[in-house]
GUTOR-327932 format. One record per atom (N, C-alpha, C): residue in one letter; atom name; x, y, z. Coordinates in steps of 0.001 Angstrom, whole numbers, plus 500000, padded with zeros to 6 digits. Atoms other than C-alpha are relative to their C-alpha. Layout:
<rs>
type	atom	c1	c2	c3
A	CA	X	Y	Z;
...
</rs>
This chain:
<rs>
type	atom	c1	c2	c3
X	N	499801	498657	500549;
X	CA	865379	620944	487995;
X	C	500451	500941	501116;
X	N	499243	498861	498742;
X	CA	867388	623985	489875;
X	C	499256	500559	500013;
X	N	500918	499131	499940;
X	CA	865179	626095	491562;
X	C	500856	501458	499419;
X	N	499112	499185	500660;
X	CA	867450	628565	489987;
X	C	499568	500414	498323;
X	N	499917	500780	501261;
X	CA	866269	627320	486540;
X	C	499076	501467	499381;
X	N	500915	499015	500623;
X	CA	864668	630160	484025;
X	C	499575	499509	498670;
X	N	500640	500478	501264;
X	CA	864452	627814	480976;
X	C	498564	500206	499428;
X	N	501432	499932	500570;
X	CA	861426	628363	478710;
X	C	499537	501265	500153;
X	N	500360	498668	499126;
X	CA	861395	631875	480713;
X	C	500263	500942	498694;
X	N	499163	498804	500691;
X	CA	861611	635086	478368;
X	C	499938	501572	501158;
X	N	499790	499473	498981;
X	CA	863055	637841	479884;
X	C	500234	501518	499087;
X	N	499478	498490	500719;
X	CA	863386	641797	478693;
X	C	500790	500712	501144;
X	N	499431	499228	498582;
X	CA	865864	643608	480445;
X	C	500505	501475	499075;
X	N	500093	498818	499980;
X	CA	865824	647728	479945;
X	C	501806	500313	500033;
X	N	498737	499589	499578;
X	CA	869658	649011	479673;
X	C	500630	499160	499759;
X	N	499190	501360	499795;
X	CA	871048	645879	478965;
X	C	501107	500013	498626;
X	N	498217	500268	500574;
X	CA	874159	646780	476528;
X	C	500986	500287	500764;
X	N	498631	499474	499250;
X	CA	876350	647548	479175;
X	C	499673	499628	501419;
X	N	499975	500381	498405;
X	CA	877225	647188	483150;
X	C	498511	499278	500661;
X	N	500210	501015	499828;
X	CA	874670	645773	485200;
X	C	499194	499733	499204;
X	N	501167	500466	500788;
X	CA	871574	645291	482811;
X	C	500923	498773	498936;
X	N	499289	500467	500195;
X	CA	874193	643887	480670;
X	C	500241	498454	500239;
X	N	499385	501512	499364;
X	CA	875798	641118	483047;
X	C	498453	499571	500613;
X	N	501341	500773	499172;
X	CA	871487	640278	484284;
X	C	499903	499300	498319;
X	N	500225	501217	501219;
X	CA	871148	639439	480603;
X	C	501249	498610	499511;
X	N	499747	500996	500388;
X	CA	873862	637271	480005;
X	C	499856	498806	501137;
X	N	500287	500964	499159;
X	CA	873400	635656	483411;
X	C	498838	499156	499624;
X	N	500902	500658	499966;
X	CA	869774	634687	482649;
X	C	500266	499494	498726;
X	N	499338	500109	500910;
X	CA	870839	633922	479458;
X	C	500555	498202	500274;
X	N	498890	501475	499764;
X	CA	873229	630784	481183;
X	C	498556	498905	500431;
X	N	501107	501641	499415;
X	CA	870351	629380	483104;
X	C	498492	500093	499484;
X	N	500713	500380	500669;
X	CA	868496	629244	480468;
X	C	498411	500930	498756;
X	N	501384	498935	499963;
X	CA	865800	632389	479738;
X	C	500648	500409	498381;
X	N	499819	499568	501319;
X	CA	865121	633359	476141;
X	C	500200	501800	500116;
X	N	499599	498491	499807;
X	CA	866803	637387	476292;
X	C	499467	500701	499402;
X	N	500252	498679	500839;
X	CA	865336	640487	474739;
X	C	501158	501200	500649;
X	N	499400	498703	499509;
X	CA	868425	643206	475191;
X	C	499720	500954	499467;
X	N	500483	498663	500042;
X	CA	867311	646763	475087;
X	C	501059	501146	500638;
X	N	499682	498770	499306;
X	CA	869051	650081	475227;
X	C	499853	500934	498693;
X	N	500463	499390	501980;
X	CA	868918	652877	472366;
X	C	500631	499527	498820;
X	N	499402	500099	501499;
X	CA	871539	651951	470129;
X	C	499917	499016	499964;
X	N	499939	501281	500411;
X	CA	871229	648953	468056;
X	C	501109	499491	500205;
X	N	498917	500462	500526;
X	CA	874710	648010	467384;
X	C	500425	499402	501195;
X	N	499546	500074	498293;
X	CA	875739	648162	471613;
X	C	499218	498800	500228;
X	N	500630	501154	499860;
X	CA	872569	645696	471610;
X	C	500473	498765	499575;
X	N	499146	501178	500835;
X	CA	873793	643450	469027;
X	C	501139	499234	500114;
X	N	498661	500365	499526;
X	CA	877156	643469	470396;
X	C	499402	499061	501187;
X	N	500012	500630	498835;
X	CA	875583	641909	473701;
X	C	499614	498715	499363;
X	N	501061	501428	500459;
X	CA	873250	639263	471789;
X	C	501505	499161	499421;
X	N	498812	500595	500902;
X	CA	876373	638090	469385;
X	C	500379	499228	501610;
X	N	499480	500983	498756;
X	CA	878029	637384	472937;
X	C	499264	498965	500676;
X	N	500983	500787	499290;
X	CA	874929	635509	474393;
X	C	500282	498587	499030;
X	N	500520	500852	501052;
X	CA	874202	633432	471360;
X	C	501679	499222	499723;
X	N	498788	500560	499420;
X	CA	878348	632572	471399;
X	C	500249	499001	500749;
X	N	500297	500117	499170;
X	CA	877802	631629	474594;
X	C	499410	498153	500202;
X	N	500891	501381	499725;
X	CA	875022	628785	473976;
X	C	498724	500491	500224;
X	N	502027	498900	499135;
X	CA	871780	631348	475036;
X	C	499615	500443	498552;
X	N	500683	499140	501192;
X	CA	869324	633092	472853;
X	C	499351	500976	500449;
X	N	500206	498955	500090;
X	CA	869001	636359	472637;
X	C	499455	500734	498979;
X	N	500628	499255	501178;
X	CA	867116	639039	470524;
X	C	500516	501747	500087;
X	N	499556	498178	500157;
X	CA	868345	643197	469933;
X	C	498563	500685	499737;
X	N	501398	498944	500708;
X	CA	864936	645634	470268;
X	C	500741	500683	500744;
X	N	499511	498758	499522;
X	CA	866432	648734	470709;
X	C	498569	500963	500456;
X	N	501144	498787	499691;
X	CA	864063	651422	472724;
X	C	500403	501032	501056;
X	N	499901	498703	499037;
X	CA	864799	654720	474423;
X	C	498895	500008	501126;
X	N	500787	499889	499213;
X	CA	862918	654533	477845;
X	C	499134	501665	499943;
X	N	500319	498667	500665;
X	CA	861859	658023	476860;
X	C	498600	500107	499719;
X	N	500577	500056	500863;
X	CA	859743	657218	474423;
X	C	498465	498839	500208;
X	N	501147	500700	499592;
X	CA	856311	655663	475382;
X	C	500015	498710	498548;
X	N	500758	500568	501589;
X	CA	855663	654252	471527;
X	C	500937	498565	499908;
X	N	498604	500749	501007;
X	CA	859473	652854	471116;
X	C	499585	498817	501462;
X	N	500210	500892	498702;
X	CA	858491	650886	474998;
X	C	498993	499143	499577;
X	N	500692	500847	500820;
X	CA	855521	649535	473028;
X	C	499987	499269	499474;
X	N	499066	501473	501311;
X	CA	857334	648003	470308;
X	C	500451	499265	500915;
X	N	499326	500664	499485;
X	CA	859461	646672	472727;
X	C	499285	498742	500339;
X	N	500771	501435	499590;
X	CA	856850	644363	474583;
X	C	499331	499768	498592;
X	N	500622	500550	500961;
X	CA	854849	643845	471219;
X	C	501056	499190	499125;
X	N	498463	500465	500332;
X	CA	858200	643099	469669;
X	C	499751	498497	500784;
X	N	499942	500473	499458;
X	CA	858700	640710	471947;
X	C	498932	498823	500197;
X	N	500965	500652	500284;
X	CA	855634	639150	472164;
X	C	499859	498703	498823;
X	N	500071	500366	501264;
X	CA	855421	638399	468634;
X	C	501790	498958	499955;
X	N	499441	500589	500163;
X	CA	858655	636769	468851;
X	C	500590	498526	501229;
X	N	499875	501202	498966;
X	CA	858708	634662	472136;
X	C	498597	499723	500448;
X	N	502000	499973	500157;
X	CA	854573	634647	472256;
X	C	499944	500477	501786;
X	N	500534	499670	498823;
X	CA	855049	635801	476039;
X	C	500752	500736	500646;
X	N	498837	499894	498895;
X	CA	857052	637592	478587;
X	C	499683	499884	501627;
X	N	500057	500752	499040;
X	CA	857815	636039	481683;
X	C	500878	501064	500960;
X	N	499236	499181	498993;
X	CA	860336	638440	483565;
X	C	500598	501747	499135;
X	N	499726	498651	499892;
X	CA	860828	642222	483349;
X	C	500722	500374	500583;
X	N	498751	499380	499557;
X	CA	864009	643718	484334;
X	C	499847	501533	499645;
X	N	499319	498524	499893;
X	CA	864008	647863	484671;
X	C	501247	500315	500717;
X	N	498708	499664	499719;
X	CA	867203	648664	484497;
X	C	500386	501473	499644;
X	N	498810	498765	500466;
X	CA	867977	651504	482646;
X	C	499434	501461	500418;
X	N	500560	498988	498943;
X	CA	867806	654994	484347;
X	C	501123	500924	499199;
X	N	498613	499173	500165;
X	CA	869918	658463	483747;
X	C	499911	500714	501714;
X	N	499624	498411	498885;
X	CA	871769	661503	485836;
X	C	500540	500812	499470;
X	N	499312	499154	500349;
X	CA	872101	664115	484406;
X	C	500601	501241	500639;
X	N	499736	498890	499131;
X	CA	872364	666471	487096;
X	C	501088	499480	501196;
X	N	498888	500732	498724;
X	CA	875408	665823	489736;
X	C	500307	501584	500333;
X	N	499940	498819	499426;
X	CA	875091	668790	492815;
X	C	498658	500007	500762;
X	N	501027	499976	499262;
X	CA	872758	669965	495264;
X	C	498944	500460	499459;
X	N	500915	499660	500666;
X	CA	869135	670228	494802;
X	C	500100	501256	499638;
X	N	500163	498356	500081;
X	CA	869031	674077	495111;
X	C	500279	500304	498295;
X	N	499996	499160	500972;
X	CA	870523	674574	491648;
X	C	500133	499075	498617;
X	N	500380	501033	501055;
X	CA	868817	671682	489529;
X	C	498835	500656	499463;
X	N	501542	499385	500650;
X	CA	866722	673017	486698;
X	C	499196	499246	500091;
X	N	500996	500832	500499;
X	CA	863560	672111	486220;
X	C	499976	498734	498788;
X	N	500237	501295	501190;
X	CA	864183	670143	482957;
X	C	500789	499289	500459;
X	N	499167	501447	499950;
X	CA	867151	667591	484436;
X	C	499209	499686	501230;
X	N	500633	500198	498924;
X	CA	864955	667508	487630;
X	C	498523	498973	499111;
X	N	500764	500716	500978;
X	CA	862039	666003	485029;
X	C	500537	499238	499335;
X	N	499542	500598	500498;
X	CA	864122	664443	482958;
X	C	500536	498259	500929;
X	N	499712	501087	498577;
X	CA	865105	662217	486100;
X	C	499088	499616	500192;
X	N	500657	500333	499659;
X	CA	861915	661714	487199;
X	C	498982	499007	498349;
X	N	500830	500710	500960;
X	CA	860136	660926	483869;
X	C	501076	498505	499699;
X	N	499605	500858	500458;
X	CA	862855	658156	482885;
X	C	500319	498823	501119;
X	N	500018	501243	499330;
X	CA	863429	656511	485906;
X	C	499026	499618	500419;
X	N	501360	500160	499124;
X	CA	860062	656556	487696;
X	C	499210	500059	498663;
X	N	500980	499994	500798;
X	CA	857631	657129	484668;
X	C	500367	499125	499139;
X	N	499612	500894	500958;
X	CA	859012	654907	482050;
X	C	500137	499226	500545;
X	N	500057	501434	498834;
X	CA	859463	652012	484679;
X	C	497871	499754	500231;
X	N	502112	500485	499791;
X	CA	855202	652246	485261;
X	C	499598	499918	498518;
X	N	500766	499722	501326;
X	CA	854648	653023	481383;
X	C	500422	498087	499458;
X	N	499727	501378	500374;
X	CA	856433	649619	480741;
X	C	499361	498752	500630;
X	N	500337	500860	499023;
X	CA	855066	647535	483740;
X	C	498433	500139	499733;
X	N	501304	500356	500535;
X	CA	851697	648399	482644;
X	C	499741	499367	498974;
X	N	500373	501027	501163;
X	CA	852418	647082	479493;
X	C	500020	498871	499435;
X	N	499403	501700	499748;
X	CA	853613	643670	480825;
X	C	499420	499510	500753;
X	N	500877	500585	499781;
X	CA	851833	642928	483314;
X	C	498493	500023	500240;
X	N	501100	500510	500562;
X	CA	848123	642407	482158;
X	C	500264	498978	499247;
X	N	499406	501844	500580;
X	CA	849730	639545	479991;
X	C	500354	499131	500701;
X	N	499833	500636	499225;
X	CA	851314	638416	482853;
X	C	498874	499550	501190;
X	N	500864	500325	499050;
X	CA	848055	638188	484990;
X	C	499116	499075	498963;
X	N	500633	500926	501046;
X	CA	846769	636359	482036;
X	C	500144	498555	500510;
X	N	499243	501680	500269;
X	CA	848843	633163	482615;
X	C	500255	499681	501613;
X	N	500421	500099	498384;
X	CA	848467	634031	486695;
X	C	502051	499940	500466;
X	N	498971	500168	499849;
X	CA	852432	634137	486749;
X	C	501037	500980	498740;
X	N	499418	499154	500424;
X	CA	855411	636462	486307;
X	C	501293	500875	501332;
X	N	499412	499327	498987;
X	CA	858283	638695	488025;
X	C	500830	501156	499321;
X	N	499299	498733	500257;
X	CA	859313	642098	487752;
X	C	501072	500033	500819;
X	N	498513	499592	498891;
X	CA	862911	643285	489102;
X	C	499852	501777	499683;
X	N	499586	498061	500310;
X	CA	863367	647630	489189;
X	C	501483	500113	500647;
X	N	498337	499589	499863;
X	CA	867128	648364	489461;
X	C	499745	501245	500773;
X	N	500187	498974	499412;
X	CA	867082	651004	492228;
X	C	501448	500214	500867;
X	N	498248	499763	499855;
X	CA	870159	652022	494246;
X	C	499826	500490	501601;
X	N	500206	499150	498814;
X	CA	870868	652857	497777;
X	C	499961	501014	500375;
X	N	500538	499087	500112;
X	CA	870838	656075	496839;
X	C	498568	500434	500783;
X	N	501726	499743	499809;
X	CA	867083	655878	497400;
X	C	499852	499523	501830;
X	N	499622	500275	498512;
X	CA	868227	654995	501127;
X	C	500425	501159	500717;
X	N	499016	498888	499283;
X	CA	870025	657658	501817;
X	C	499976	501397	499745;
X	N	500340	498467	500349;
X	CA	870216	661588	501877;
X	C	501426	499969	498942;
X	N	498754	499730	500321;
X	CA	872892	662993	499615;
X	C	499813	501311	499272;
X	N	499412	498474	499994;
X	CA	874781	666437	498913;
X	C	499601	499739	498795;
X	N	499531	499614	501608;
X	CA	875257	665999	494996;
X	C	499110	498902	499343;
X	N	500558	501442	501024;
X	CA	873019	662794	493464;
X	C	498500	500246	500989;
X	N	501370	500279	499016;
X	CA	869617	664150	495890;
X	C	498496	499705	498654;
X	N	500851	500620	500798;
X	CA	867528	663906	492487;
X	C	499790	498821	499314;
X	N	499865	501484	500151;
X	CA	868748	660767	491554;
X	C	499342	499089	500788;
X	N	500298	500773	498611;
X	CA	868245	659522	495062;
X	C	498330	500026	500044;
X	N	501450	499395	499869;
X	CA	864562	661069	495011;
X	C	499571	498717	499217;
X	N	500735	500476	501149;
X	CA	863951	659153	491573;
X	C	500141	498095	500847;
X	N	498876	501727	499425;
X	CA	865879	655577	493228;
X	C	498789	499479	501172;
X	N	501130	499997	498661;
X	CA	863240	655869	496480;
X	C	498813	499557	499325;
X	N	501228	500508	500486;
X	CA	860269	655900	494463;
X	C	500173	499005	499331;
X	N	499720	501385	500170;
X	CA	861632	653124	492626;
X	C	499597	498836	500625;
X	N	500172	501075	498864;
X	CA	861267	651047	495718;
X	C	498505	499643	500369;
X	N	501169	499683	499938;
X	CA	857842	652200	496254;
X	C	499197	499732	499047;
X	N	500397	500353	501132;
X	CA	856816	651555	492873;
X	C	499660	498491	499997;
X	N	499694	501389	500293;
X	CA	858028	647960	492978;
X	C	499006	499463	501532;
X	N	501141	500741	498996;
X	CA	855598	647964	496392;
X	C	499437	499990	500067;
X	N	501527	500597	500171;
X	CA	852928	648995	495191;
X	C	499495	499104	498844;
X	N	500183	501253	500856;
X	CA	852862	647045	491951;
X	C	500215	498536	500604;
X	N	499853	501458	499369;
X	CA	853457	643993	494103;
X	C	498943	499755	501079;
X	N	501350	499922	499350;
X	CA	850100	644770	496319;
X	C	498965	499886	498888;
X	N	500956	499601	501686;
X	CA	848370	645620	492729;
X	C	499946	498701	499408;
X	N	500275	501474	500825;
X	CA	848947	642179	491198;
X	C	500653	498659	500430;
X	N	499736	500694	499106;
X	CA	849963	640320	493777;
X	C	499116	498206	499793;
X	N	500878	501176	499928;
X	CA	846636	637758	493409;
X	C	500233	499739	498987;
X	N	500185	500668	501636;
X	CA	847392	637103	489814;
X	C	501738	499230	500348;
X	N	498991	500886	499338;
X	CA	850517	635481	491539;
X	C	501507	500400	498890;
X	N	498673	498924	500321;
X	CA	853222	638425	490003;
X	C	500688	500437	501130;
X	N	498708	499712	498911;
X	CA	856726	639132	492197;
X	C	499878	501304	499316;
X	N	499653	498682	500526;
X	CA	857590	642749	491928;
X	C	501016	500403	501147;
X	N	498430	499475	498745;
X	CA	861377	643635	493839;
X	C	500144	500803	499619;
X	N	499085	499195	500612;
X	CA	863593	646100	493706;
X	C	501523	499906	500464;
X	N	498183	500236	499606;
X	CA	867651	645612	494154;
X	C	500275	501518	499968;
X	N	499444	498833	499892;
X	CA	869502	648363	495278;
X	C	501201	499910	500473;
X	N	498845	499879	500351;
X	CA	872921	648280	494282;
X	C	500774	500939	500835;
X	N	499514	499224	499515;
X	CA	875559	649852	496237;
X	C	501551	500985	498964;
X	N	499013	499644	500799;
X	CA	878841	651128	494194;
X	C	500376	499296	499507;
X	N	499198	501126	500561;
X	CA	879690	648972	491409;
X	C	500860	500644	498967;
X	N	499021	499686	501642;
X	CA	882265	649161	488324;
X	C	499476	499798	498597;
X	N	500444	499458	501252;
X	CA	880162	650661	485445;
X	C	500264	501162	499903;
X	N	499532	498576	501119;
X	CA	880647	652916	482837;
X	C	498875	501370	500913;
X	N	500894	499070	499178;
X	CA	877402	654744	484708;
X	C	500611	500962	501144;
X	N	499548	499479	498124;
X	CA	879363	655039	488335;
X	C	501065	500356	499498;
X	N	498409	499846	500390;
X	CA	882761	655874	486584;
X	C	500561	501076	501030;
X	N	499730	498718	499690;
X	CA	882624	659410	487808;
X	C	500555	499818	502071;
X	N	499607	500512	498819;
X	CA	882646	657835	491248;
X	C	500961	499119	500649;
X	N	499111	500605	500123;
X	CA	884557	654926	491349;
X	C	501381	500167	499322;
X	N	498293	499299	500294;
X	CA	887700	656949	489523;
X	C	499748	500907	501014;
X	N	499097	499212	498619;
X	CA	887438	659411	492515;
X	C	500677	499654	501019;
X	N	499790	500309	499485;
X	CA	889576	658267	494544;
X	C	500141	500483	501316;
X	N	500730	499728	498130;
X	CA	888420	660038	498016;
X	C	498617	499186	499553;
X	N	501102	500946	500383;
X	CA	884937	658524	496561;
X	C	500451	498457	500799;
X	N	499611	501521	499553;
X	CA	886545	655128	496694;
X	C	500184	499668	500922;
X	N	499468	500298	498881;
X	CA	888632	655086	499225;
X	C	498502	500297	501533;
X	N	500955	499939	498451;
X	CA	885787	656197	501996;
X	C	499439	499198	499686;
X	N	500932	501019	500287;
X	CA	883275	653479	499917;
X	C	500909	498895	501329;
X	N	499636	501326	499209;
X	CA	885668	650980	501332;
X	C	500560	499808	501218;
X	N	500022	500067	498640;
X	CA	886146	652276	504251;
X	C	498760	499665	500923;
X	N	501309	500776	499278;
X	CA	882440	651857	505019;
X	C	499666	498581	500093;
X	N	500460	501096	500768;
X	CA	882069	648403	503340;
X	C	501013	499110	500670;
X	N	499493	501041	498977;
X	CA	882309	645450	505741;
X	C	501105	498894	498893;
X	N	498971	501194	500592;
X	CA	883759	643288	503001;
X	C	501126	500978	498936;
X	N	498812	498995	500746;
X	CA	886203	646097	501714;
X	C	499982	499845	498695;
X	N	499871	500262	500982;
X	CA	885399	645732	498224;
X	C	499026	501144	499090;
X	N	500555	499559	500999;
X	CA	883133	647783	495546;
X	C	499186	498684	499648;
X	N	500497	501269	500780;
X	CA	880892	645408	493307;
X	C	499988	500362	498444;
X	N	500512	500074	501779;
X	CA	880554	644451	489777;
X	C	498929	499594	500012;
X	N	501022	500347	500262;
X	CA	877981	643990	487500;
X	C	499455	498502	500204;
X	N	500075	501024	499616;
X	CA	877821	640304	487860;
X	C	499458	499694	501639;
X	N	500285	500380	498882;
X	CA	877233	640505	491644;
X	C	498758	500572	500225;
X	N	501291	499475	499891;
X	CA	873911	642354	491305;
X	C	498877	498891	499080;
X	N	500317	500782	501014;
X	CA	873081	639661	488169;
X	C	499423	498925	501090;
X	N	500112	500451	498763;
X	CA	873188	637446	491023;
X	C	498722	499773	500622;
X	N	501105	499891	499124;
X	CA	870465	638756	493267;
X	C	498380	499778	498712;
X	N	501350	500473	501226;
X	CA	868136	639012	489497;
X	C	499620	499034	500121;
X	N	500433	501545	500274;
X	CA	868311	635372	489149;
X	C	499459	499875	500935;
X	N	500860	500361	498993;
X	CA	866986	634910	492336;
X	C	498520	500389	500199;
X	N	501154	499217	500090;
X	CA	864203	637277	492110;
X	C	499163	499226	499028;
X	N	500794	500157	500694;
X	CA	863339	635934	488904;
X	C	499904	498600	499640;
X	N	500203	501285	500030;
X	CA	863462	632225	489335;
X	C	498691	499341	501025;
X	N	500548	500877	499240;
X	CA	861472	629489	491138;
X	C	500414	500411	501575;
X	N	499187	499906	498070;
X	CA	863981	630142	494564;
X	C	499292	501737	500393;
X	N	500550	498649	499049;
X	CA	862293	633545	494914;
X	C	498312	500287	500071;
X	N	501234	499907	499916;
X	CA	858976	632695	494511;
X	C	498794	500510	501037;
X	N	500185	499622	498672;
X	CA	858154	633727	498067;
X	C	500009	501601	500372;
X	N	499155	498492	499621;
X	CA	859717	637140	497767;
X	C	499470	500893	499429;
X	N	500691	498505	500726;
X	CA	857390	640318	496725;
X	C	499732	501111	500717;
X	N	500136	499140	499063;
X	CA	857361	644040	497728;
X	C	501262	500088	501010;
X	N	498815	500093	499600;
X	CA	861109	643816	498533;
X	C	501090	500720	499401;
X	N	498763	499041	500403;
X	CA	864279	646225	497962;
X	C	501067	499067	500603;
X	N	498178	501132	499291;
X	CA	867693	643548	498254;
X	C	500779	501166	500221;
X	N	498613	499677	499773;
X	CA	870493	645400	499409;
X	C	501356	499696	499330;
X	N	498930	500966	500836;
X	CA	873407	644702	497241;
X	C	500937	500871	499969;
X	N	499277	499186	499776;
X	CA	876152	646653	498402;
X	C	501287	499539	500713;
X	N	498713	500343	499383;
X	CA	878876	645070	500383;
X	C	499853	500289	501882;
X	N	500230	499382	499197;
X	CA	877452	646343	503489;
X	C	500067	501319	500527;
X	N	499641	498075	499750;
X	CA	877883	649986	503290;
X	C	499091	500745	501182;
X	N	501324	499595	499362;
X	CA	874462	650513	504329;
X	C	499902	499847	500979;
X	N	500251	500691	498427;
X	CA	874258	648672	507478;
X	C	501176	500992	500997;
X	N	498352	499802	499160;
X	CA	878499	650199	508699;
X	C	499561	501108	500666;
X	N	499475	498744	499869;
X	CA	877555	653695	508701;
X	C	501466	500878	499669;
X	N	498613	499176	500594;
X	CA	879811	656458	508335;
X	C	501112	500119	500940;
X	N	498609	500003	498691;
X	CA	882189	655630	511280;
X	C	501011	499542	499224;
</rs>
């Protein structure tokens, strides 16, 4: 068997009709993991599962607004009830609604940031793993961003929310660590989603990305899918209380 292997595995991944949440579900999906895709609208869901199930994988559509404590409920009970367990947790899905310096972020998109990426990431992870310390095995992933690395002019509440992300995923990985649960976080550097559009069509944006970025490139969703599987297989069993880098090297170049 590939230590790669997620068969028998079920997996919920947060955000997953589109870019990367998206390409983590159909990846796990190939090698083998029974899917739950989640984002609000049904139909965007459905559209992903149809492709899975195409494919050769099995997938399921619970739509839930990270928002919403109740609709995050259903989700794992959902879930439950239809794969009797879950085995890997993917937080993926996050907003921004605010783009500009802190100074003139209201209070409500300044909350709004914080409750959906940071609070709805713990409201869910509490509600997964206690099942998962049940069976003494399990692995969370939190989609976080280098953002949460770095200072920045126009995305500093984003960045704020992206940091604790990291932190989150370290202390839940001290917290249930002995019940023999992984808890990472990947932090994506500029990829080609509908999310980053605003960035990746600027082209001063771009062009300096790849001027930093040792392998001159941007990433897709697929190349972050990537680092999931690893996290959430057998080959990362070793690995908890960790933020991957998944950027092209941006991070490391500096701004020379």
């Amino acid at each position: 068997m590939s230590i790669f292997d997620l068969t028998g595995k079920t997996a919920i991944i947060t955000g997953s009709s589109k870019g990367i949440g998206r390409a983590i579900a159909e990846q796990m999906a190939l090698f083998g993991a029974n899917v739950v895709v989640s984002s609000r609208k049904a139909p965007a869901c459905e559209e992903v599962v149809a492709g899975i199930t195409r494919a050769g994988g099995k997938a399921v559509a619970i739509p839930a607004h990270i928002g919403d404590k109740a609709a995050l409920q259903n989700l794992v009970d959902s879930t439950i009830k239809r794969f009797g367990r879950i085995d890997i947790l993917v937080c993926n899905a996050a907003v921004n609604p605010y783009y500009g310096p802190l100074a003139g972020i209201s209070d409500e998109a300044f909350d709004r940031i914080m409750d959906s990426n940071i609070r709805s990431n713990l409201w869910v992870c509490n509600m997964v793993l206690p099942r998962m310390a049940e069976r003494k095995d399990g692995a969370v992933i939190i989609v976080s961003s280098i953002g949460g690395l770095r200072g920045s002019t126009m995305l500093g509440a984003y960045a704020i929310s992206k940091a604790a992300d990291m932190q989150l995923a370290r202390n839940l990985a001290v917290e249930w660590g002995a019940h023999n649960i992984r808890v990472n976080a990947i932090a994506p550097g500029l990829v080609r989603t509908d999310f980053a559009r605003a960035l990746w069509e600027n082209k001063e944006v771009l062009e300096q990305t790849l001027k930093q970025a040792p392998l001159g490139m941007i990433g897709e969703p697929v190349d972050i899918a990537g680092t999931a599987i690893l996290l959430a297989s057998p080959a990362g069993r070793f690995i908890t209380g960790q933020t991957v880098v998944v950027d092209g090297g941006v991070t490391i170049a500096g701004r020379g």
